[in-house]
Legacy VTK file of the C-alpha trace (Angstrom):
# vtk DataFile Version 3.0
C-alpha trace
ASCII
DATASET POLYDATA
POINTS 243 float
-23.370 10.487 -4.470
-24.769 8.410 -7.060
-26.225 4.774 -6.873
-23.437 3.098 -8.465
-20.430 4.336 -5.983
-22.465 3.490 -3.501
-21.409 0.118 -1.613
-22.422 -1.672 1.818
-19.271 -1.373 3.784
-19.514 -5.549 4.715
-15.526 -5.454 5.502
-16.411 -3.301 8.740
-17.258 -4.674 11.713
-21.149 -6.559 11.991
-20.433 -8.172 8.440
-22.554 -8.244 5.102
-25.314 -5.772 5.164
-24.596 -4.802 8.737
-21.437 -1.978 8.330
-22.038 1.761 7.311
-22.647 2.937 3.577
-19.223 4.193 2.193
-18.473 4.996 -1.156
-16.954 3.025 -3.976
-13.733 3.616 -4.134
-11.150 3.763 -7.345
-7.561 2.655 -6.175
-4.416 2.942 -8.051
-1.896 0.379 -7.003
2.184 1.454 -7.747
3.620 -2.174 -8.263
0.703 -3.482 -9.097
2.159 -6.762 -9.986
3.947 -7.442 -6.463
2.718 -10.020 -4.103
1.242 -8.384 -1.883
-0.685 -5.946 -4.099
-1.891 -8.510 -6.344
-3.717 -9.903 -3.126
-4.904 -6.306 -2.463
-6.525 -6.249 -5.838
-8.242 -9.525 -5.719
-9.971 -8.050 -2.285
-11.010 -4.873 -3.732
-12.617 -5.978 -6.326
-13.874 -9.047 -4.513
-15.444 -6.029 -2.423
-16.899 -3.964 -5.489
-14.233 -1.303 -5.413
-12.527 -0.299 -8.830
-8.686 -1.094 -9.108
-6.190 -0.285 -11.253
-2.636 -1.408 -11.114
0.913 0.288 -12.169
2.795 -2.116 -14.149
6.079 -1.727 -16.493
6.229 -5.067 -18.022
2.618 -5.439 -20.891
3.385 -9.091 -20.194
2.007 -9.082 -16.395
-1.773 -7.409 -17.766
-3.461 -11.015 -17.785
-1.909 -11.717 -14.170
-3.974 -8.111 -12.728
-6.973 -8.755 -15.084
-7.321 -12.190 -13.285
-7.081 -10.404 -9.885
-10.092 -7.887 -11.096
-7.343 -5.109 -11.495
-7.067 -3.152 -14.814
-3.153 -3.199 -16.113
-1.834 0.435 -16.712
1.593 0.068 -18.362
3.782 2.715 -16.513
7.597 2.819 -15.374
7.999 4.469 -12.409
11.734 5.089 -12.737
11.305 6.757 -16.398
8.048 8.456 -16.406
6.887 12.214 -15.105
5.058 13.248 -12.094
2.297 14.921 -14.961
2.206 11.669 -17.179
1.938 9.356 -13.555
-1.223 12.066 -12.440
-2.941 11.560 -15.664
-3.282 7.491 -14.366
-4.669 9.030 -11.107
-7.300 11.344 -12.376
-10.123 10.833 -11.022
-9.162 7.892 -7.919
-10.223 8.051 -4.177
-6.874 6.442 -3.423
-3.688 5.849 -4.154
-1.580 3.229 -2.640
2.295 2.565 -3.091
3.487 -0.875 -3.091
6.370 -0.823 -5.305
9.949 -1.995 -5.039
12.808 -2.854 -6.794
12.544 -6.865 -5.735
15.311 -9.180 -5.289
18.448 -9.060 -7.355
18.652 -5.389 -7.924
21.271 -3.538 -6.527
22.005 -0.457 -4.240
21.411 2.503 -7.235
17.930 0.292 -8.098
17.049 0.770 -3.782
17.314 4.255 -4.691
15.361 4.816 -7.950
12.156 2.641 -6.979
11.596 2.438 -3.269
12.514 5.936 -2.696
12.091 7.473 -6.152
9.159 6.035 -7.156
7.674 6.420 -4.160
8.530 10.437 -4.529
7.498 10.565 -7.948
3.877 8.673 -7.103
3.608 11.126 -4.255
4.147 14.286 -6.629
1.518 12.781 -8.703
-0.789 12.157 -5.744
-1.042 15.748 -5.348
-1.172 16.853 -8.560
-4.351 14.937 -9.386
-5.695 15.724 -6.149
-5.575 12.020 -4.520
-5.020 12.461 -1.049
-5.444 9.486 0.627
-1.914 7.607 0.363
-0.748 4.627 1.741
2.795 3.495 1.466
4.305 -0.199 2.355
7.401 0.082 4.040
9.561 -1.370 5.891
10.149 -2.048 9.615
13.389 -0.389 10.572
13.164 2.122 8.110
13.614 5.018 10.364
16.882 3.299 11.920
20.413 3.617 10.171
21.207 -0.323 9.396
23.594 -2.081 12.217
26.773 -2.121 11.540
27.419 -5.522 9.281
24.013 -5.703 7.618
24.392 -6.569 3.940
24.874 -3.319 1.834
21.800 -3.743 -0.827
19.723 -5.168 2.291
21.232 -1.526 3.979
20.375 0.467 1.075
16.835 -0.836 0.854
16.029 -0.027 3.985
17.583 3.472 3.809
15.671 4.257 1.035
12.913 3.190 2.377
13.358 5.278 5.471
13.986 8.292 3.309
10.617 7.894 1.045
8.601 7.815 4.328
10.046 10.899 5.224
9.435 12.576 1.875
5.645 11.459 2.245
5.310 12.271 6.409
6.306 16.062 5.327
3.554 16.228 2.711
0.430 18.304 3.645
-1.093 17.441 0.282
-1.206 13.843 1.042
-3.748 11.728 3.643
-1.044 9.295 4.342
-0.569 6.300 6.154
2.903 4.180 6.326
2.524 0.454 7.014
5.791 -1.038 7.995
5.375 -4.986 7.953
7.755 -7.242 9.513
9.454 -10.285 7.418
6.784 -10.912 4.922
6.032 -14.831 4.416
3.819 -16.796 1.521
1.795 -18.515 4.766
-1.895 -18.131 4.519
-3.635 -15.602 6.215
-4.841 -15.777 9.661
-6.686 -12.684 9.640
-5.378 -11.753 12.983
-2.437 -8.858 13.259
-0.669 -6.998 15.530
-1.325 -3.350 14.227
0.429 -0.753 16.012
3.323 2.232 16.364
5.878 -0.548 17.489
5.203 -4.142 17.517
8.151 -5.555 18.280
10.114 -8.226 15.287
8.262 -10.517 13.671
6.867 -12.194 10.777
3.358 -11.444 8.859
1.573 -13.608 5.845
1.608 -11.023 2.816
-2.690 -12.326 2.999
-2.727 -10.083 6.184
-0.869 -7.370 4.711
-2.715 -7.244 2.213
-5.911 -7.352 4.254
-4.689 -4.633 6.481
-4.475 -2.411 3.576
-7.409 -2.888 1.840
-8.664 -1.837 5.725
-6.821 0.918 6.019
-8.703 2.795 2.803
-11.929 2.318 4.496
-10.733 4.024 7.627
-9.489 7.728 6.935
-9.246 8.169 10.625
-5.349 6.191 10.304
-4.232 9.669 8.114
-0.911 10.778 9.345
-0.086 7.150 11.749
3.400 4.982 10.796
2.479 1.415 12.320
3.988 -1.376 12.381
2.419 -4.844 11.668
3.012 -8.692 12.541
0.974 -11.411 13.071
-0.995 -11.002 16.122
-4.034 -12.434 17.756
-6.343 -8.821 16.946
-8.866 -9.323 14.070
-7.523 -7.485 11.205
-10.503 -4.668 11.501
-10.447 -4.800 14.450
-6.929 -3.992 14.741
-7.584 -0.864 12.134
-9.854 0.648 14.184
-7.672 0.793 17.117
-4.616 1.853 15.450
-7.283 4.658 14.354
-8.528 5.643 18.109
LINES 1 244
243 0 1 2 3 4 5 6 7 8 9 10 11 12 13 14 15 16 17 18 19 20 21 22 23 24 25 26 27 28 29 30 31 32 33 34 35 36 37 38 39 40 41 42 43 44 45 46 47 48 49 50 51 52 53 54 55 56 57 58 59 60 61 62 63 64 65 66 67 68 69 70 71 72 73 74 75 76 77 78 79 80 81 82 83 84 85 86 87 88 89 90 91 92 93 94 95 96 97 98 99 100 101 102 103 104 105 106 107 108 109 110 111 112 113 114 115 116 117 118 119 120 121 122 123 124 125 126 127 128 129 130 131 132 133 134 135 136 137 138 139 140 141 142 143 144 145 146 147 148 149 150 151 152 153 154 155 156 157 158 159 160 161 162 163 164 165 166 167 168 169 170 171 172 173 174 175 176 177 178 179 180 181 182 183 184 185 186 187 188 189 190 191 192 193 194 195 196 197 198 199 200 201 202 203 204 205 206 207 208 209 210 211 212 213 214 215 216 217 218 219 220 221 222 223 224 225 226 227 228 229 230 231 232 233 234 235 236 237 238 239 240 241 242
């Protein structure tokens, strides 16, 4: 390992200086423009970990560069799995936080949050990534109640359908985070982290907290949890999720 990945793990438990030597990681972000992954890159970086972020619109660059992500310019719903692996080449992580966003339709539901998610998985393993973490949804792995609006329905199908694609990969270190109804309050930095939670609502600041976590704790490979707020520290809330 050489000097400069090395990093004081200060996000673990004990604080600066006081957490276990880890490497430096290099994370790719799919969505990298989203809300909650635009958070995720201003933590990594603020942490000294190397971040790079998925975008298909050249306009949203300055708007990663800000957050100490670099901009990579790729479309998810036209590219390859070979051109997508070329952008993870040499990363520790990958981490899948795209979506189609409101006021796309059912076939869009389809294409990104289960097709992109597919496609970012094939190139996972073809660059040899295997840690993977996906953002979901919670009540992915339920067919919708009867009533529930059909794009709402068809998001959440197809997000249940791109966790399963990932769960049957043995390529892939993965962990599925399934947050409840996301919300622009400011983090508390207290979750509940777990297999099932129960409803409820979670500041995309905690999300994104619990992610950048969840790449420092390898122990989480192969878990689906669920995640509100909570009254748990955020890392502390990792590690038991991880036990």
């Amino acid at each position: 390992m050489t000097e400069r990945r090395r990093r004081v793990c200060w996000f673990c438990r004990g604080g600066p200086g006081q957490g276990r030597t880890v490497m430096r990681m290099r994370i790719v972000i799919a969505g990298g423009h989203g809300q909650v992954a635009l958070r995720l890159e201003r933590l990594l970086h603020a942490r000294g970990d190397e971040v790079a972020g998925l975008i298909r619109d050249p306009g949203q660059g300055d708007d990663l560069r800000a957050a100490g992500a670099e901009p990579v310019v790729c479309d998810l719903e036209s590219s390859s799995a070979a051109v997508v692996a070329r952008h993870l080449e040499g990363a520790d992580a990958a981490v899948f936080a795209a979506g189609a966003g409101p006021g796309s339709g059912e076939a869009r539901k389809d294409t990104v949050d289960r097709g992109a998610c597919a496609l970012f998985a094939d190139a996972a393993e073809a660059a040899g990534v295997r840690r993977f973490i996906v953002v979901s949804a919670m009540g992915a792995d339920q067919e919708p109640p009867k009533g529930t609006e059909p794009v709402f329905a068809a998001y959440l199908r197809a997000k249940g359908a791109a966790d399963a694609d990932v769960r049957g990969r043995a390529g892939l270190d993965w962990t599925i985070v399934r947050p409840g109804r996301l919300t622009g309050d400011p983090g508390t930095g207290t979750v509940a982290l777990a297999a099932s939670t129960g409803r409820g609502a979670v500041p995309r600041d905690d999300v994104a907290a619990v992610i950048a976590a969840l790449l420092g704790e390898p122990r989480t490979a192969g878990r689906t949890l669920e995640l509100i707020s909570g009254d748990v520290p955020v890392h502390d809330a990792v590690a038991n999720a991880a036990s």
